[in-house]
C-alpha positions in Angstrom: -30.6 13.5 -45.0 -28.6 13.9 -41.6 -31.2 13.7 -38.6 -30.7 17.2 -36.6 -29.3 17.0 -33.4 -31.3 15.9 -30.2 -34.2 17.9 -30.1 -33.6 21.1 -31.7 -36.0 20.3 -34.2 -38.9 19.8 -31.5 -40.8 22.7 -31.7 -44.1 22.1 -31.3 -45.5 23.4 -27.5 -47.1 21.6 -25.2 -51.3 21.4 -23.6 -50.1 22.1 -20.2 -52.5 20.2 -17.6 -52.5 21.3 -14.0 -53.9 17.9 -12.6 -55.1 17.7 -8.9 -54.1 14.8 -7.1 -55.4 15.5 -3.4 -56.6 18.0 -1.5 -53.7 20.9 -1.8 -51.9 18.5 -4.1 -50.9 19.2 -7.4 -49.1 17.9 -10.9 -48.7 20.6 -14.2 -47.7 18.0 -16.5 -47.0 18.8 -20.0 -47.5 15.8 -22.8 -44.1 14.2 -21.8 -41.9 17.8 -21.0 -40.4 18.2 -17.4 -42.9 17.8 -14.6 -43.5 19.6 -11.6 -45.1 19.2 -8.6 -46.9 21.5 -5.7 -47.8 20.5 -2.5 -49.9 23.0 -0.9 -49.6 22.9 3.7 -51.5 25.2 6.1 -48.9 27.8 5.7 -46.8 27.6 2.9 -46.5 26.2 -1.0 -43.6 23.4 -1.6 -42.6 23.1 -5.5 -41.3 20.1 -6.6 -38.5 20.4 -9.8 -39.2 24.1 -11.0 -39.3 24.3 -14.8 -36.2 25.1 -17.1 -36.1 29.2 -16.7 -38.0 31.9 -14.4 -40.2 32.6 -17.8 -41.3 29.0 -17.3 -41.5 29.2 -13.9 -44.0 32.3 -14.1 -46.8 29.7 -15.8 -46.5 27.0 -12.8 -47.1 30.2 -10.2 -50.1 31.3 -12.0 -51.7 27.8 -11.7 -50.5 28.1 -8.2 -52.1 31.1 -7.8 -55.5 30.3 -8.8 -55.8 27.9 -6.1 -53.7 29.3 -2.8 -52.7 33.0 -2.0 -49.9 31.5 0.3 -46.0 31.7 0.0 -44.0 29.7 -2.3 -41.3 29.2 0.6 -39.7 25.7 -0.6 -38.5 24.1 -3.7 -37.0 20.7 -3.7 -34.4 19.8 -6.7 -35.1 15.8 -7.2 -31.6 16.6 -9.0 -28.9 18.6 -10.7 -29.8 19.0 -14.2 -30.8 22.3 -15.9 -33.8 21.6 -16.7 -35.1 20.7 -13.6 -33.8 23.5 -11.7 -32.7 27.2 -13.4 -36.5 28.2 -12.9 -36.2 28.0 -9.3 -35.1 32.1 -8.6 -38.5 32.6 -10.0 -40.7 31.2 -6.6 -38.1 33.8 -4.4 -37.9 30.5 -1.7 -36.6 30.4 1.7 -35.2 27.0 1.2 -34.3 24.7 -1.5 -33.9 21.5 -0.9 -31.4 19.1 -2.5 -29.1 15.9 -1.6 -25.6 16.5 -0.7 -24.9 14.1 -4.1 -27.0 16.8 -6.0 -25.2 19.6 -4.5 -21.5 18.4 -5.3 -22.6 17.1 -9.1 -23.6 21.1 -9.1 -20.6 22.4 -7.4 -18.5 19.5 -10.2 -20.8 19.6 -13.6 -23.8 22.3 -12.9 -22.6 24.8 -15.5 -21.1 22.3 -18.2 -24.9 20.8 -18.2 -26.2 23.9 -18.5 -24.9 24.2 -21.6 -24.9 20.7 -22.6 -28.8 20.0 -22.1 -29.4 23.9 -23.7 -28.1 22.9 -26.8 -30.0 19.4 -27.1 -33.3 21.0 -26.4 -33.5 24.9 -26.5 -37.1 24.8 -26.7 -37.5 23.5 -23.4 -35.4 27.2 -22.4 -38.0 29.8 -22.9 -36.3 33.1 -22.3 -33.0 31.2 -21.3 -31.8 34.9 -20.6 -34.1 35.0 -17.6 -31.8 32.4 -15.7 -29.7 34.8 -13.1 -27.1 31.7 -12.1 -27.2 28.3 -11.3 -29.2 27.2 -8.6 -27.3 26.8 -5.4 -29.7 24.5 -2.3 -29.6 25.9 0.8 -30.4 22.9 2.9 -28.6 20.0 1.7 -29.4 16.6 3.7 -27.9 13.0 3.1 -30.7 10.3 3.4 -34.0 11.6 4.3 -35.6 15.1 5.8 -38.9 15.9 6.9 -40.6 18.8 6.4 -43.7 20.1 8.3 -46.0 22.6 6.4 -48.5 22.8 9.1 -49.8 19.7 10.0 -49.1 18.4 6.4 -46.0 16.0 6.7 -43.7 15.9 3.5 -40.4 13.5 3.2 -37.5 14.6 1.2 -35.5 11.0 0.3 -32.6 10.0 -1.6 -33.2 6.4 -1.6 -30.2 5.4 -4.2 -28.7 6.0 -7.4 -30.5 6.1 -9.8 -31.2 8.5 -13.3 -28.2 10.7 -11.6 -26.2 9.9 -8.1 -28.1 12.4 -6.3 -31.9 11.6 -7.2 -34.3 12.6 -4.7 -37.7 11.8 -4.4 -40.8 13.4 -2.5 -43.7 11.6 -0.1 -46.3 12.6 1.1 -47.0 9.4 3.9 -50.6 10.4 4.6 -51.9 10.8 1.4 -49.2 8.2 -0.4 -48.4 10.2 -3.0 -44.7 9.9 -5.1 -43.2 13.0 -6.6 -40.1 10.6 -8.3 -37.9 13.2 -10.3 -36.8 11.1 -13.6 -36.4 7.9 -11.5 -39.6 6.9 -12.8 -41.4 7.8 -16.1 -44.2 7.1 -17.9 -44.7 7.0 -21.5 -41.8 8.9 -21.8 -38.0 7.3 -22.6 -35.7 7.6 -19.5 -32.5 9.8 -20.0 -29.7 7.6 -18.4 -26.7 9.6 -19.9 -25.5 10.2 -16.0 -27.3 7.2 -14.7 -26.2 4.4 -12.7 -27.9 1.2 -14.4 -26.1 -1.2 -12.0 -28.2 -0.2 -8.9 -31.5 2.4 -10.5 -33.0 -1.4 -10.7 -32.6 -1.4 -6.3 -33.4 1.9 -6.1 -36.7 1.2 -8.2 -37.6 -1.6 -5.7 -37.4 1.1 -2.8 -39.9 3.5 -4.5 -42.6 0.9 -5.5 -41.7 -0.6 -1.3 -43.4 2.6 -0.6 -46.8 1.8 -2.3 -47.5 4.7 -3.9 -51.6 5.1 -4.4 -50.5 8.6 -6.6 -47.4 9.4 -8.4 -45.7 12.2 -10.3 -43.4 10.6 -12.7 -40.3 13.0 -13.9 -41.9 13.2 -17.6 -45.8 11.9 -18.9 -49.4 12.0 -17.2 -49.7 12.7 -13.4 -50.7 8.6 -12.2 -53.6 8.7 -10.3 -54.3 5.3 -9.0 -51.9 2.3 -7.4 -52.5 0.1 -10.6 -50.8 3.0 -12.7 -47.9 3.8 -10.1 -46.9 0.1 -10.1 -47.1 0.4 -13.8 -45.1 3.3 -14.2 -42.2 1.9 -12.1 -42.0 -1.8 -13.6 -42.1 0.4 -17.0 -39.1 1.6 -16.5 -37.7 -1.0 -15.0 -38.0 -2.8 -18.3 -36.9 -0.2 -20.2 -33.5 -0.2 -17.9 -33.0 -4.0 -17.9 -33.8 -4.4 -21.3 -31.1 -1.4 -22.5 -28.5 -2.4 -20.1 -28.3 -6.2 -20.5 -27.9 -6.1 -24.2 -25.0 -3.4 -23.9 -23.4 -5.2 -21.3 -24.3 -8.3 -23.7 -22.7 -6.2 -26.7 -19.8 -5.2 -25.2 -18.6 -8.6 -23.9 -18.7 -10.1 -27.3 -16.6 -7.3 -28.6 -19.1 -5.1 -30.5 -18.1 -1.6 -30.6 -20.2 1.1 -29.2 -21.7 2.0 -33.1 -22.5 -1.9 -33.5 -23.4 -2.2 -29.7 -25.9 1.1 -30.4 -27.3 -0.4 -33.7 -28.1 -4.0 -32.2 -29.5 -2.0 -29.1 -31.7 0.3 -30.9 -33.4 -2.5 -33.1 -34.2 -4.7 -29.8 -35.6 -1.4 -28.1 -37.6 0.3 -30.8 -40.7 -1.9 -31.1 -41.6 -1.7 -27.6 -40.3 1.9 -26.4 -40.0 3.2 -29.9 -43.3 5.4 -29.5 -42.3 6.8 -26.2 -41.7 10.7 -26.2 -37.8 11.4 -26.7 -36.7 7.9 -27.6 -34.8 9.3 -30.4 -33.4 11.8 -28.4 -32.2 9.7 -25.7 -31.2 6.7 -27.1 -27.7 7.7 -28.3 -27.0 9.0 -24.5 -28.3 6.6 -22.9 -26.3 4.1 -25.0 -23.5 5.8 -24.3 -23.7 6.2 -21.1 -24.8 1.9 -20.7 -21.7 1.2 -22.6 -19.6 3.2 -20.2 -20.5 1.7 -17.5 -20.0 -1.6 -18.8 -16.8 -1.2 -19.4 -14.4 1.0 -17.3 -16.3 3.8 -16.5 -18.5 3.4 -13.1 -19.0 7.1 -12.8 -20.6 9.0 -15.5 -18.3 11.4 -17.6 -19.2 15.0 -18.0 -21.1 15.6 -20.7 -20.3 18.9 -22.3 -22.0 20.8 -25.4 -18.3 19.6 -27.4 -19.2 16.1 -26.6 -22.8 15.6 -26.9 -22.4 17.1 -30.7 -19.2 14.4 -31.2 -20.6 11.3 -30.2 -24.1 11.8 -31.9 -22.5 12.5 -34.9 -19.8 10.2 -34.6 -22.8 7.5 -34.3 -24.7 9.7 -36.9 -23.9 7.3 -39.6 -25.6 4.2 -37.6 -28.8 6.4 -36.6 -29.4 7.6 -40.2 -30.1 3.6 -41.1 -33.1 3.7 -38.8 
């Protein structure tokens, strides 16, 4: 029997938890769906990644609202994909915040992954009709912009490539709290189908330089002490290494990228196997690693026409596992 495609079989919803970090600080965390973040200052409400459509935005504001009467005025995009970001009309911001790498993937690929990551996982679209547009930012930056929110101090970073170009992260220096987008996740299989592998390791070393004591990781529980944030990050950094080297491993002995996906898959499965989407991601992510081993050092668009080619194109190889 043919596996379905992605996650359009993944029905079931999710126990949302709306997890308090630190005073004014908050995760709503979903057993391994998107996360997003609040950060609440003397005069305003930041949102960190904004849920899929406005539908889904409206749950995060009612959280929000049963703990601060104050305006939602900023929303940061840790980075392009839908996902993350069609939700955001829903808050009615003053400013949302991206990285100029973010903004020109939008302005390049924004609607193409609309439609691409729609079609993988619609459950994750509640009410997809809600979405007016994509989401444009209005202050774009290039390394690093602080925010004040009264006295609370909030850091807007992109630190390196990573699960996309334009990843941004979110710090809170006083409180030493990590908002990381998808650069880090926990329990929960990173999507790398538009990721640089070469330099996310670098980029990694950056984030855990910080020291996190908290950390919202793009997917899985909200991490509440430094023991769990350092384990989050080297996590993933196995996850990466371990993926990577074997394509790169694959692809210079010759294997082709159904043998290099098989052999792949059956060193990754024991030890990330139980992590939420690893069937999902896998044949991206593979994809993507073999790309980038070979002649491709940017990631390719991926469009709904190509995401349903190449899984079944490799359908034949996943069915044997």
């Amino acid at each position: 029997m043919e596996k379905q495609f992605a996650s359009v079989a993944d029905l079931e919803q999710k126990q949302v938890t709306f997890a308090r970090l630190d005073e004014g600080v908050y995760a709503y965390t979903a057993e391994g769906d998107p996360n997003t973040g609040i950060i609440i200052g003397d005069d305003s409400v930041m949102v960190v990644d904004t849920q899929a459509t406005p539908t889904m935005a409206a749950d995060v504001i009612r959280r929000i609202r049963e703990v601060t009467d104050l305006p939602i005025k900023h929303v940061v995009l840790s980075h392009y994909h839908a996902v993350r970001v069609l939700g955001a009309s829903a808050y009615q911001p003053e400013n949302i915040y991206a990285s100029r790498n973010t903004y020109d993937l939008i302005v390049e690929r924004g609607q193409q992954d609309f439609e691409s990551e729609l079609g993988r996982f619609p459950r994750l679209f509640a009410d997809v009709s809600s979405v007016p547009s994509l989401t444009w930012p209005t202050i774009v930056f290039e390394r690093e912009l602080t925010v004040f929110m009264g006295k609370r101090e909030v850091k807007i970073m992109h630190l390196g490539k990573g699960h996309t170009k334009g990843d941004t992260v979110v710090w809170l220096p006083k409180e030493k709290i990590l908002f990381s987008g998808d650069q880090v996740e926990y329990g929960a299989t990173p999507y790398t189908g538009d990721a640089y592998h070469e330099e996310w390791p670098s980029t990694l070393d950056k984030l855990a330089a910080l020291k996190p004591e908290k950390l919202v990781p793009g997917r899985g529980d909200a991490l509440q002490t430094p023991e769990q944030c350092l384990a989050a990050i080297e996590g993933t950094r196995d996850f990466l290494n371990q993926m990577y080297g074997n394509v790169k491993k694959c692809r210079a002995a010759g294997m082709d990228l159904a043998a290099t996906y098989a052999n792949t898959y059956e060193l990754l499965k024991p030890q990330f196997g139980h992590w939420v989407i690893f069937e999902h991601c896998l044949p991206f992510d593979i994809t993507r690693c073999y790309d980038e081993a070979g002649e491709y050092q940017h990631p390719r668009i991926w469009t709904a026409q190509r995401d349903t080619e190449m899984w079944h194109s490799l359908q034949q190889v996943i069915a044997k596992h």
